[in-house]
C-alpha angles and dihedrals in degrees: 000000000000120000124207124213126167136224130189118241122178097347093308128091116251123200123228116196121190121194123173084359084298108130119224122194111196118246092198089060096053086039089060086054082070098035130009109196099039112028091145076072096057094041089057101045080052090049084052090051115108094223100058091043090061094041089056092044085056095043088045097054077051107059109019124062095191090053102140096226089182100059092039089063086065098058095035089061082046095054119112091016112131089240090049127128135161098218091066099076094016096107096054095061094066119132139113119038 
């Protein structure tokens, strides 16, 4: 069963979720600090950035041991480029849980 709790950051209520005694900050709620109306924009310019593409790969090789590497590496060299998305090689990582 998760459970939901809030905190104030910066003047805006931010929701927590735990689930299996893992915490879960929401990243919806930090995107509407920047814009209000349209955070899901903000969340995926952030998902097309290089450098979160390479966090989550590492994160990824962490925490999932059926984590597929290879495939990743093509979407890692694909990351920050204009015609980038993430949901184009997404299926292809699943493994694990």
């Amino acid at each position: 069963m998760s459970k939901t709790k809030k905190i104030e950051a910066l003047s805006r209520e931010v929701s927590l979720y735990q689930h299996r005694e893992e915490d879960f900050i929401s990243l919806t709620d930090i995107a509407r600090y920047r814009d209000a109306e349209r955070g899901d924009y903000i969340i995926q310019n952030w998902m097309r950035n290089r450098n979160t593409i390479e966090f989550l790969g590492i994160w990824e090789q962490l925490n999932n041991p059926g984590f597929n590497s290879i495939e990743f590496d093509g979407i890692k060299k694909q990351a920050g480029l204009n015609s980038f998305s993430l949901d184009h090689g997404i299926n292809n990582l699943e493994g694990g849980e």
